[in-house]
BADRENDREN-529583 format. One record per atom (N, C-alpha, C): residue number from 1; residue in one letter; atom name; x, y, z. Coordinates in steps of 0.02 Angstrom, whole numbers, plus 50000, padded with zeros to 5 digits. Layout:
REM BADRENDREN-529583
{nr->NUM, rest->a, atom->CA, xx->X, yy->Y, zz->Z}
...
***
This chain:
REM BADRENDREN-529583
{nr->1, rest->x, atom->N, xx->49889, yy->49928, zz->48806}
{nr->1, rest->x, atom->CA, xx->49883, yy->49931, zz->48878}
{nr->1, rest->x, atom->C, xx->49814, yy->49957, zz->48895}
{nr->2, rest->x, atom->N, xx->49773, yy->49923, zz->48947}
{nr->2, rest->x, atom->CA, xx->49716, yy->49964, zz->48984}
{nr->2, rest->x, atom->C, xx->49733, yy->49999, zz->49028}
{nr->3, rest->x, atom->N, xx->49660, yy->50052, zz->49030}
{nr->3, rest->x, atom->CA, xx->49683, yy->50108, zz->49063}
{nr->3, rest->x, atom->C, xx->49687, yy->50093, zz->49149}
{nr->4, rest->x, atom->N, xx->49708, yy->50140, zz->49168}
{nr->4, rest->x, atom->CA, xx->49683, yy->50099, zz->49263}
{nr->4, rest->x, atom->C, xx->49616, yy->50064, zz->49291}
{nr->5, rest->x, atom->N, xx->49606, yy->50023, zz->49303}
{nr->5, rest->x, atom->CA, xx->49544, yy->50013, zz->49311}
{nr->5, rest->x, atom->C, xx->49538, yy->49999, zz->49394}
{nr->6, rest->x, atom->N, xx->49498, yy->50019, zz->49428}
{nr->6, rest->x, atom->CA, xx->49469, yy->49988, zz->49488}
{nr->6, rest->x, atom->C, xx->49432, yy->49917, zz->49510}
{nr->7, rest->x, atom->N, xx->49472, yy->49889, zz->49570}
{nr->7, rest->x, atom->CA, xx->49442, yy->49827, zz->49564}
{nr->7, rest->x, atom->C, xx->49370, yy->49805, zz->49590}
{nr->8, rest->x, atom->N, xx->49326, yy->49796, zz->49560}
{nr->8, rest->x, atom->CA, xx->49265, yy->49770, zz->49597}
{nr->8, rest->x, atom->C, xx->49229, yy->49689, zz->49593}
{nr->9, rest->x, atom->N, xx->49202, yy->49668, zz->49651}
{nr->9, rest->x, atom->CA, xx->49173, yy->49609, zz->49643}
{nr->9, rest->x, atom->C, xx->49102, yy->49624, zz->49612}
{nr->10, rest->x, atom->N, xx->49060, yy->49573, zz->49610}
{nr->10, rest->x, atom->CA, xx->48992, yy->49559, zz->49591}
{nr->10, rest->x, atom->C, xx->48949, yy->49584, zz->49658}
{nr->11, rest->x, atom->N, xx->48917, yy->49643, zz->49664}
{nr->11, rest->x, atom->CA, xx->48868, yy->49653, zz->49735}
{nr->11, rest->x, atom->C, xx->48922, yy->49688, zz->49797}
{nr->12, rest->x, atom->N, xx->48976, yy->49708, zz->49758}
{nr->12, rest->x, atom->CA, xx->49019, yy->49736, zz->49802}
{nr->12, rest->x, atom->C, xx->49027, yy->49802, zz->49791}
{nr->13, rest->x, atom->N, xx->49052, yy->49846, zz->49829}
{nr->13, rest->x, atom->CA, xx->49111, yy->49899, zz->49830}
{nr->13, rest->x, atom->C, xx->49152, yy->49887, zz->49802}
{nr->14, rest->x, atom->N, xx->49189, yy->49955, zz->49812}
{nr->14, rest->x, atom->CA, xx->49256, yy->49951, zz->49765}
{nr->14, rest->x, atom->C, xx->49301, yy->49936, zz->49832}
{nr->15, rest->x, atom->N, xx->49340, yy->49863, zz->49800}
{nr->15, rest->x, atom->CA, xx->49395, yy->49850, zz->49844}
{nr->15, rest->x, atom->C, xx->49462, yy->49896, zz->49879}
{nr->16, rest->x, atom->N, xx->49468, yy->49947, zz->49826}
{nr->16, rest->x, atom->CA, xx->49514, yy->49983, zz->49839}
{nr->16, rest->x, atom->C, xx->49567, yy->49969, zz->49801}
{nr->17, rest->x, atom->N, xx->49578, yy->49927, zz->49762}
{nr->17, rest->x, atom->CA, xx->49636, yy->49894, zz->49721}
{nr->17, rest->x, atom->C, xx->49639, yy->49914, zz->49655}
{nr->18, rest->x, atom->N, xx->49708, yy->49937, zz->49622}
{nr->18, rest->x, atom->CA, xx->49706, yy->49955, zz->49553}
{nr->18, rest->x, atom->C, xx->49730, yy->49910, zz->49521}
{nr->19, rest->x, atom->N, xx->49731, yy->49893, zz->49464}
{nr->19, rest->x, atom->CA, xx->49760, yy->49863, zz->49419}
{nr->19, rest->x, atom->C, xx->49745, yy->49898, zz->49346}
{nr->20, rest->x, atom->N, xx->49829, yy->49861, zz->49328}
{nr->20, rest->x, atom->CA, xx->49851, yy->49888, zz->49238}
{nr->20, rest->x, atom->C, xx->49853, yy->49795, zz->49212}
{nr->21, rest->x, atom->N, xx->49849, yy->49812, zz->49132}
{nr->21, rest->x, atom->CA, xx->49855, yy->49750, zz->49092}
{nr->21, rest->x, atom->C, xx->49872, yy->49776, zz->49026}
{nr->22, rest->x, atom->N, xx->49930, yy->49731, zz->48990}
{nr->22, rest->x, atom->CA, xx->49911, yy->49740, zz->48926}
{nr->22, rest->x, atom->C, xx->49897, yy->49678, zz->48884}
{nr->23, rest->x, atom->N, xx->49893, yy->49659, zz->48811}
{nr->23, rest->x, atom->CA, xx->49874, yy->49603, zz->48779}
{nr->23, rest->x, atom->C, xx->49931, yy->49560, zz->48790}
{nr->24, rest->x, atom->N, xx->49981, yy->49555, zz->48819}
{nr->24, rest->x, atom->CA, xx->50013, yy->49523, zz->48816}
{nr->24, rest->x, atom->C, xx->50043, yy->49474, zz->48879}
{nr->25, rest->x, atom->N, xx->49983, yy->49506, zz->48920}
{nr->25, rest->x, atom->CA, xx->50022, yy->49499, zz->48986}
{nr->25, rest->x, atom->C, xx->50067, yy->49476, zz->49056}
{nr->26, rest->x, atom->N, xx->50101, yy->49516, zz->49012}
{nr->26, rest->x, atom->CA, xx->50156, yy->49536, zz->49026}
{nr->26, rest->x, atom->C, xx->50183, yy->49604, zz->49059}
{nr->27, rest->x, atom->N, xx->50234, yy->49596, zz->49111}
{nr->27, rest->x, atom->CA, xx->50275, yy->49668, zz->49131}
{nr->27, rest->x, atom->C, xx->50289, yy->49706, zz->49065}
{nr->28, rest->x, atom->N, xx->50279, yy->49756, zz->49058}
{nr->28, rest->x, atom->CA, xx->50306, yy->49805, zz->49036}
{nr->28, rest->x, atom->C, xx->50364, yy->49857, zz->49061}
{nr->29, rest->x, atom->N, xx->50413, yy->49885, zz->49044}
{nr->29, rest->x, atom->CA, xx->50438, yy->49931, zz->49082}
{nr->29, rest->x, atom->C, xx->50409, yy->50019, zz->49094}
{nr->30, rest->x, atom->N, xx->50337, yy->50036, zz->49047}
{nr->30, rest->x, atom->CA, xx->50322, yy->50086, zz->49066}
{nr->30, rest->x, atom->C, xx->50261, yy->50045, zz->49120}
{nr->31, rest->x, atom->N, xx->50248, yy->49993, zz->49126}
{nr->31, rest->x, atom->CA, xx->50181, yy->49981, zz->49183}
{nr->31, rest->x, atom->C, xx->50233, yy->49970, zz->49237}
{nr->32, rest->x, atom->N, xx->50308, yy->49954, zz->49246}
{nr->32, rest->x, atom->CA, xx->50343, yy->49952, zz->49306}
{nr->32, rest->x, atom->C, xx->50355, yy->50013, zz->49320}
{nr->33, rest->x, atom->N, xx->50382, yy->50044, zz->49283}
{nr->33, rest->x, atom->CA, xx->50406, yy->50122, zz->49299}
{nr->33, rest->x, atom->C, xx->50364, yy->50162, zz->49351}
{nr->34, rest->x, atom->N, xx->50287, yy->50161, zz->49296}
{nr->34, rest->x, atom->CA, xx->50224, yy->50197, zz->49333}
{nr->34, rest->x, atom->C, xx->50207, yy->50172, zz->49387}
{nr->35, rest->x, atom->N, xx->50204, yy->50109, zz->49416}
{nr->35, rest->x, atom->CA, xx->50199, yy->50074, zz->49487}
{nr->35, rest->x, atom->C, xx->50258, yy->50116, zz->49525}
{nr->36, rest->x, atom->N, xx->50332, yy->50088, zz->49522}
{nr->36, rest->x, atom->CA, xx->50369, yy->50100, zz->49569}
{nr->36, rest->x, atom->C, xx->50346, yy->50168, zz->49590}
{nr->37, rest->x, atom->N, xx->50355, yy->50225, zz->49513}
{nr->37, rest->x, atom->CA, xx->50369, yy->50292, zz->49532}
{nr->37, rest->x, atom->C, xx->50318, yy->50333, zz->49587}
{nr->38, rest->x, atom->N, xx->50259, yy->50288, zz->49585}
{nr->38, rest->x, atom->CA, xx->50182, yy->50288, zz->49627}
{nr->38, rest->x, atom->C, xx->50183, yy->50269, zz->49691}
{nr->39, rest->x, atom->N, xx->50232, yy->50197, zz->49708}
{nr->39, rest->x, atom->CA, xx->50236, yy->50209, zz->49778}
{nr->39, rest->x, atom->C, xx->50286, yy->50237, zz->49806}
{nr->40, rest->x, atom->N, xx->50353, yy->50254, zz->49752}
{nr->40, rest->x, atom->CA, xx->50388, yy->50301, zz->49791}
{nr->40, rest->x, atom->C, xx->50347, yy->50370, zz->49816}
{nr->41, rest->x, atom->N, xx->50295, yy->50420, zz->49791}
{nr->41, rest->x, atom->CA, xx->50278, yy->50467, zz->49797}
{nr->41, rest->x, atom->C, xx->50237, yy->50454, zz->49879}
{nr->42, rest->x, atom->N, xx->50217, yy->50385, zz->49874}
{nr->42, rest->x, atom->CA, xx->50178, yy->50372, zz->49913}
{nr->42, rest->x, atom->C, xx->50207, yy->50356, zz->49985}
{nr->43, rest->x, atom->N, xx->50258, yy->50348, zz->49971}
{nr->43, rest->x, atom->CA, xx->50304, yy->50321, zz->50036}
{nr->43, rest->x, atom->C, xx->50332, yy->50384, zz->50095}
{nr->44, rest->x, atom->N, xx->50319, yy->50429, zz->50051}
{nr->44, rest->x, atom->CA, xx->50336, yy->50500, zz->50094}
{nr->44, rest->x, atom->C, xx->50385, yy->50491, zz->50151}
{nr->45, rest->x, atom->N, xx->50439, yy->50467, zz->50121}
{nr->45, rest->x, atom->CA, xx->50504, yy->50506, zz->50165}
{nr->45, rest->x, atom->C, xx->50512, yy->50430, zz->50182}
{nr->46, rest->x, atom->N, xx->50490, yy->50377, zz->50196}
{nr->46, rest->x, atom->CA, xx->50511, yy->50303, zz->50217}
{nr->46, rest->x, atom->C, xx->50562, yy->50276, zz->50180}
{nr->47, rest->x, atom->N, xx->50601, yy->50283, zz->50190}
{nr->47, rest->x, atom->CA, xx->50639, yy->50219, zz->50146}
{nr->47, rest->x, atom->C, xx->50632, yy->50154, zz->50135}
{nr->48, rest->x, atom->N, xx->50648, yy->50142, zz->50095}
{nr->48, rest->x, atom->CA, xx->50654, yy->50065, zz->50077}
{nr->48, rest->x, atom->C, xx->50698, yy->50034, zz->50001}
{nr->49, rest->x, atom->N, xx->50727, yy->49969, zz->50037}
{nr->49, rest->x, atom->CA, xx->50788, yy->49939, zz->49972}
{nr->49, rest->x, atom->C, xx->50722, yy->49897, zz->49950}
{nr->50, rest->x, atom->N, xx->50711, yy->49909, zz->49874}
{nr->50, rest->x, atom->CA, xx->50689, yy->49844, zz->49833}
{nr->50, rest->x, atom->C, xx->50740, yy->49796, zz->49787}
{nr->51, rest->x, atom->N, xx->50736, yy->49730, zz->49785}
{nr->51, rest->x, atom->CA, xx->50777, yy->49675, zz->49762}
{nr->51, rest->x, atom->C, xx->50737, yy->49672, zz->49717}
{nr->52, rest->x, atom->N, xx->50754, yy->49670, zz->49653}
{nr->52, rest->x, atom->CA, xx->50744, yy->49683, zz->49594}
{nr->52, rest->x, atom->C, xx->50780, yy->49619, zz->49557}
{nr->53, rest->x, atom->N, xx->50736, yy->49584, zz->49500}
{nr->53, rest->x, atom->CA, xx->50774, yy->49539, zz->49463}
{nr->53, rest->x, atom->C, xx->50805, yy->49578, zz->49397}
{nr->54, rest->x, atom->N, xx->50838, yy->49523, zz->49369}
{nr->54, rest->x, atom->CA, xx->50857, yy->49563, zz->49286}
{nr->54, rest->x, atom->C, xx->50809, yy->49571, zz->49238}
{nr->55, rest->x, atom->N, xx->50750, yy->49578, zz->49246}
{nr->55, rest->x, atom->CA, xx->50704, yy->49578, zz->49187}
{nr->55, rest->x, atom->C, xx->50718, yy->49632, zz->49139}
{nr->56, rest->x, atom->N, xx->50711, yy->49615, zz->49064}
{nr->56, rest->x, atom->CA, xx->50695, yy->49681, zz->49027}
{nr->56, rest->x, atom->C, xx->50646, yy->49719, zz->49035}
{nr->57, rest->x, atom->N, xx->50591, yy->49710, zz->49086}
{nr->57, rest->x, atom->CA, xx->50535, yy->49748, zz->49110}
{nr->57, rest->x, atom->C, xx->50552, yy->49776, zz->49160}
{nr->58, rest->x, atom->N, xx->50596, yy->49771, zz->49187}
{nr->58, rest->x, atom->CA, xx->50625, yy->49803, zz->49256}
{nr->58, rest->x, atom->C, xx->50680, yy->49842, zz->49245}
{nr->59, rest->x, atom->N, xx->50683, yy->49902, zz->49232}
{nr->59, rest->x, atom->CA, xx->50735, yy->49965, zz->49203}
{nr->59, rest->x, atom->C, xx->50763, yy->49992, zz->49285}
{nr->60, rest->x, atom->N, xx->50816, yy->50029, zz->49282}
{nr->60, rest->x, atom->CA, xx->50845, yy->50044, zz->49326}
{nr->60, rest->x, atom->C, xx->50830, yy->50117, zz->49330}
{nr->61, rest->x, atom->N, xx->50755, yy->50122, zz->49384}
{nr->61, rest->x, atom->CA, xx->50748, yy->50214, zz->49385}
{nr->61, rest->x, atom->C, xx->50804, yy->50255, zz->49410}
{nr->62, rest->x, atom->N, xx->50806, yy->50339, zz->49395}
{nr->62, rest->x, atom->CA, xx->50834, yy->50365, zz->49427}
{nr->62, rest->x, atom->C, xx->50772, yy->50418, zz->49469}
{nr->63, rest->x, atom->N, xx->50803, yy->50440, zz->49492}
{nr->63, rest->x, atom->CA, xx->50777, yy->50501, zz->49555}
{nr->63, rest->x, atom->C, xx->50726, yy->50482, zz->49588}
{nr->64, rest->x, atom->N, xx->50730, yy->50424, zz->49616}
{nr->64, rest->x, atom->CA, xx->50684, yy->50417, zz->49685}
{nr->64, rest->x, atom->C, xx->50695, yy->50426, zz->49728}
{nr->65, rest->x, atom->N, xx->50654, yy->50455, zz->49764}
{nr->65, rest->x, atom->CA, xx->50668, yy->50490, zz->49833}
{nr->65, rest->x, atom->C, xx->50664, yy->50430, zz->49875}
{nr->66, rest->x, atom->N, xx->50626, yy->50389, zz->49875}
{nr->66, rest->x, atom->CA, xx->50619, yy->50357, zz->49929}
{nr->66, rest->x, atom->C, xx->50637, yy->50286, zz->49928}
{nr->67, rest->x, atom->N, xx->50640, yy->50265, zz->49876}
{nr->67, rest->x, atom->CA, xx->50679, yy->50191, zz->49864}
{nr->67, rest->x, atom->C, xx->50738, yy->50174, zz->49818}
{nr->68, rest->x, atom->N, xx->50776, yy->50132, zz->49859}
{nr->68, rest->x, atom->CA, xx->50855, yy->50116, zz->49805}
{nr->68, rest->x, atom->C, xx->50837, yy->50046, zz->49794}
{nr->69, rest->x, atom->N, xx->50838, yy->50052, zz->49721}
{nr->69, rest->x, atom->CA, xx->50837, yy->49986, zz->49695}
{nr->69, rest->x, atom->C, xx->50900, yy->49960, zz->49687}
{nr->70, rest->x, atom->N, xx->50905, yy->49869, zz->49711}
{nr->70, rest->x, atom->CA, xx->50977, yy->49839, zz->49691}
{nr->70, rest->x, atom->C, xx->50950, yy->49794, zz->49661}
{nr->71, rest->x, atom->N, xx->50987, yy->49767, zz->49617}
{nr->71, rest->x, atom->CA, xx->50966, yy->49730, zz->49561}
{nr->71, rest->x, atom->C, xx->50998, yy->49658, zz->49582}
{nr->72, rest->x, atom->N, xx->50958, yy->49595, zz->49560}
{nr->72, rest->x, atom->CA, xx->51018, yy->49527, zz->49553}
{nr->72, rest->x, atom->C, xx->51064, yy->49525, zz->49520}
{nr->73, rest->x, atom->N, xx->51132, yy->49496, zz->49517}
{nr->73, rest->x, atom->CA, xx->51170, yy->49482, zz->49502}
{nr->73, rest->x, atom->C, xx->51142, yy->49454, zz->49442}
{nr->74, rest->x, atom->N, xx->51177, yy->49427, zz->49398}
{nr->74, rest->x, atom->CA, xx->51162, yy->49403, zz->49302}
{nr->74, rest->x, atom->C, xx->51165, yy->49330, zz->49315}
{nr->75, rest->x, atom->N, xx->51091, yy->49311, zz->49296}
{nr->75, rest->x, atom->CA, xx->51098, yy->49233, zz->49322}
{nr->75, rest->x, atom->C, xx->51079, yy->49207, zz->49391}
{nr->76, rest->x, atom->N, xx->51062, yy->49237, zz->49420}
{nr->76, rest->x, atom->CA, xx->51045, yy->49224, zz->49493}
{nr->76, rest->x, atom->C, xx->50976, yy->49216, zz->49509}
{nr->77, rest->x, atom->N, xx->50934, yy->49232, zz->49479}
{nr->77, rest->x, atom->CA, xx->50867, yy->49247, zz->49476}
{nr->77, rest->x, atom->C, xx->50818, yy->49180, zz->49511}
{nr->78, rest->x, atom->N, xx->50844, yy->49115, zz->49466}
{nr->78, rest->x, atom->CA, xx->50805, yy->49070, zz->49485}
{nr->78, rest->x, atom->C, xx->50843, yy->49043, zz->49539}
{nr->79, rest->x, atom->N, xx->50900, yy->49077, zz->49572}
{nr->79, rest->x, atom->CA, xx->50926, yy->49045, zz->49634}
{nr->79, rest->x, atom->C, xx->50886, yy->49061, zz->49708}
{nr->80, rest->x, atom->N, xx->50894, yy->49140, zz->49687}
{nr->80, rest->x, atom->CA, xx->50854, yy->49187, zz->49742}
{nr->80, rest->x, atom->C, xx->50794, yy->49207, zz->49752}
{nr->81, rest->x, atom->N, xx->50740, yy->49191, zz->49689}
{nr->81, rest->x, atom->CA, xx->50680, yy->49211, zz->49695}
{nr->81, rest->x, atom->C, xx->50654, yy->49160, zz->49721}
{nr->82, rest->x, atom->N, xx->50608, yy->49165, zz->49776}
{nr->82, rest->x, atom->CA, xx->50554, yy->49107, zz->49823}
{nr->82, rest->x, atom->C, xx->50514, yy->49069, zz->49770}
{nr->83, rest->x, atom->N, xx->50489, yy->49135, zz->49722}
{nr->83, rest->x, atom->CA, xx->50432, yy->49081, zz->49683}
{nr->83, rest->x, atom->C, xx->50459, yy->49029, zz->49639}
{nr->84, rest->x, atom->N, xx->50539, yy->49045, zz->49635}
{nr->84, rest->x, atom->CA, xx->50567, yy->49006, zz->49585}
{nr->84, rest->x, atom->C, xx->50614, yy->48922, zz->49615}
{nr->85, rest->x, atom->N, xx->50599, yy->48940, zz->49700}
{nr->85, rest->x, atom->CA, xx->50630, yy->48907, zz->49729}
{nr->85, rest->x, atom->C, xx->50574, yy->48844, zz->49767}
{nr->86, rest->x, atom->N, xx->50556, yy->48824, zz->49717}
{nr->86, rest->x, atom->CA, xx->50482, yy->48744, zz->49704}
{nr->86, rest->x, atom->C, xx->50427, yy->48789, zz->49761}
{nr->87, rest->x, atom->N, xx->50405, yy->48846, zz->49756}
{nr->87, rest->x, atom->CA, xx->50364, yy->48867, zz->49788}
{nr->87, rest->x, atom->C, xx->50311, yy->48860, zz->49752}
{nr->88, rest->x, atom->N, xx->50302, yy->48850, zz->49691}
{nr->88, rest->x, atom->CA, xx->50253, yy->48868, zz->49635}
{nr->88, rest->x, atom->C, xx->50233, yy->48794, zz->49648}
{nr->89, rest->x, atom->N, xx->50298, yy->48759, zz->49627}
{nr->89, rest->x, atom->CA, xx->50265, yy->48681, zz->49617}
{nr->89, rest->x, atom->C, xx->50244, yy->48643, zz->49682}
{nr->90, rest->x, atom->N, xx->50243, yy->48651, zz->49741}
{nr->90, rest->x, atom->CA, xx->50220, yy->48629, zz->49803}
{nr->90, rest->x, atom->C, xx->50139, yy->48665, zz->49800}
{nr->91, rest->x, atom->N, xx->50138, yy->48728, zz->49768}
{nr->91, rest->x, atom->CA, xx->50063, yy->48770, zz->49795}
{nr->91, rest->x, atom->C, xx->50037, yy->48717, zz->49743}
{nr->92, rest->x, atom->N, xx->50060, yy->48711, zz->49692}
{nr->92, rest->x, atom->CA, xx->50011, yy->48669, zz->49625}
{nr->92, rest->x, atom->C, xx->49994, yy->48608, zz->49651}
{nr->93, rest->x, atom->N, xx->50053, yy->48562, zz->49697}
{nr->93, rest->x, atom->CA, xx->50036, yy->48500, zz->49709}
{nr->93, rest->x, atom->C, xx->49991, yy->48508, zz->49767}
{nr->94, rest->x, atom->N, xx->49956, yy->48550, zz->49799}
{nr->94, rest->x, atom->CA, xx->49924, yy->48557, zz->49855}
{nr->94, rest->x, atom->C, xx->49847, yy->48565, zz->49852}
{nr->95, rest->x, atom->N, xx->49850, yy->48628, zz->49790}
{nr->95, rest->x, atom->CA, xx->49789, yy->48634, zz->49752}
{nr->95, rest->x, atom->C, xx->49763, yy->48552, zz->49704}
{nr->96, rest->x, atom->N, xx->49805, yy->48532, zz->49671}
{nr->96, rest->x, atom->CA, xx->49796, yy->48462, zz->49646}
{nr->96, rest->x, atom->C, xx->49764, yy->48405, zz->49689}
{nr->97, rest->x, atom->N, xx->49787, yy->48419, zz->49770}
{nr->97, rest->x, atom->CA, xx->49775, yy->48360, zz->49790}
{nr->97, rest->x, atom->C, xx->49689, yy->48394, zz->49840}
{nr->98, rest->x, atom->N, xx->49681, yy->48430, zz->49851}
{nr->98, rest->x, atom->CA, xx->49627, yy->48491, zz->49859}
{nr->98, rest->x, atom->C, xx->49581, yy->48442, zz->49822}
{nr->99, rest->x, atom->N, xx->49575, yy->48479, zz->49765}
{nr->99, rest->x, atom->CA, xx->49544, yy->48476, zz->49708}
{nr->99, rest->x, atom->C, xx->49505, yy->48376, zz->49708}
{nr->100, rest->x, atom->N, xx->49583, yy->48342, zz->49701}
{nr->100, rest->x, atom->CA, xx->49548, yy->48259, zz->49701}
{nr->100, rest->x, atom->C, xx->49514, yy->48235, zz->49754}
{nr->101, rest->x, atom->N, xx->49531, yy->48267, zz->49838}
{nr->101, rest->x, atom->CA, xx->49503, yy->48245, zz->49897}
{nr->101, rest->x, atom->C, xx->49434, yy->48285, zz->49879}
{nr->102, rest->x, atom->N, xx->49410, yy->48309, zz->49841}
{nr->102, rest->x, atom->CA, xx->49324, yy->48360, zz->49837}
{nr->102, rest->x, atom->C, xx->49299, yy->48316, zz->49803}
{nr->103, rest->x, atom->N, xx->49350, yy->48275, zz->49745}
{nr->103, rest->x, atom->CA, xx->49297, yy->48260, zz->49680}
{nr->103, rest->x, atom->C, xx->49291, yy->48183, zz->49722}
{nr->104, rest->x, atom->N, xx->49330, yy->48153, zz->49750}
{nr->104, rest->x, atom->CA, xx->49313, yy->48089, zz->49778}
{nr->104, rest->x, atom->C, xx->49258, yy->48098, zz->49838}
{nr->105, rest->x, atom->N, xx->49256, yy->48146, zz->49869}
{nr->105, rest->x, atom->CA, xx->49208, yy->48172, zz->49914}
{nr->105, rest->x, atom->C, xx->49141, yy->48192, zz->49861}
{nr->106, rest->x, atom->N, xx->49147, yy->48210, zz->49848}
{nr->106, rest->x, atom->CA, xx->49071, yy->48221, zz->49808}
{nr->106, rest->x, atom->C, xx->49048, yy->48162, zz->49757}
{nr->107, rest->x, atom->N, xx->49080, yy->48128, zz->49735}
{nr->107, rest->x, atom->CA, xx->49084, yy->48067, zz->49713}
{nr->107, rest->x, atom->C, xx->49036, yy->48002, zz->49757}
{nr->108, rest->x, atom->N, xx->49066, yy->48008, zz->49839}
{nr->108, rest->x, atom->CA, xx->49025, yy->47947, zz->49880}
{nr->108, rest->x, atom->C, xx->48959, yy->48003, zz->49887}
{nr->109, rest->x, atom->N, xx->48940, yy->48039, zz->49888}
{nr->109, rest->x, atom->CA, xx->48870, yy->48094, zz->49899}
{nr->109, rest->x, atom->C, xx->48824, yy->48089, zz->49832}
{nr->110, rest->x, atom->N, xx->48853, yy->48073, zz->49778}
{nr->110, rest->x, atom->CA, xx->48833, yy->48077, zz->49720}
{nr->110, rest->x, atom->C, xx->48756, yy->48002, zz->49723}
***
């Protein structure tokens, strides 16, 4: 795993954004743990329900103050998640067609 790192562009500031990674990347359940347990601290007294899939990277914390996690049902995952519901494959076919309207456009310029 890397350590926290801060996000920066080229000629920029720091965005303000953290990010974790490890070689595999992939969720982990100590890089989920350390997220949730971070914005629970952060949430100071707000509540909030997170919908949680079944991942083995996704453990069921205890003692948060500020958020109750409910988990999906076993098997439900690719019913209820958006990205799993052709959201992925519409953004791909969009970027795809992006992509051929530039190269035929730069093509008559050429």
């Amino acid at each position: 795993m890397t350590p926290d790192k801060t996000l920066k562009f080229k000629g920029e500031k720091c965005v303000g954004v953290t990010y974790k990674a490890n070689k595999s990347a992939w969720m982990t359940s100590i890089l989920f743990e350390e997220e949730i347990r971070k914005w629970d601290a952060e949430l100071k007294g707000r509540k909030i329900l997170l919908l949680v899939d079944n991942c083995p990277a996704h453990p069921n914390l205890s003692n948060l103050m500020n958020i109750e996690m409910i988990f999906f049902p076993a098997n439900t995952t690719s019913i209820l998640q958006p990205m799993d519901q052709s959201v992925i494959k519409s953004l791909k076919g969009h970027y795809r067609k992006k992509i051929l309207m530039e190269i035929i456009e730069s093509d008559g310029n050429a």
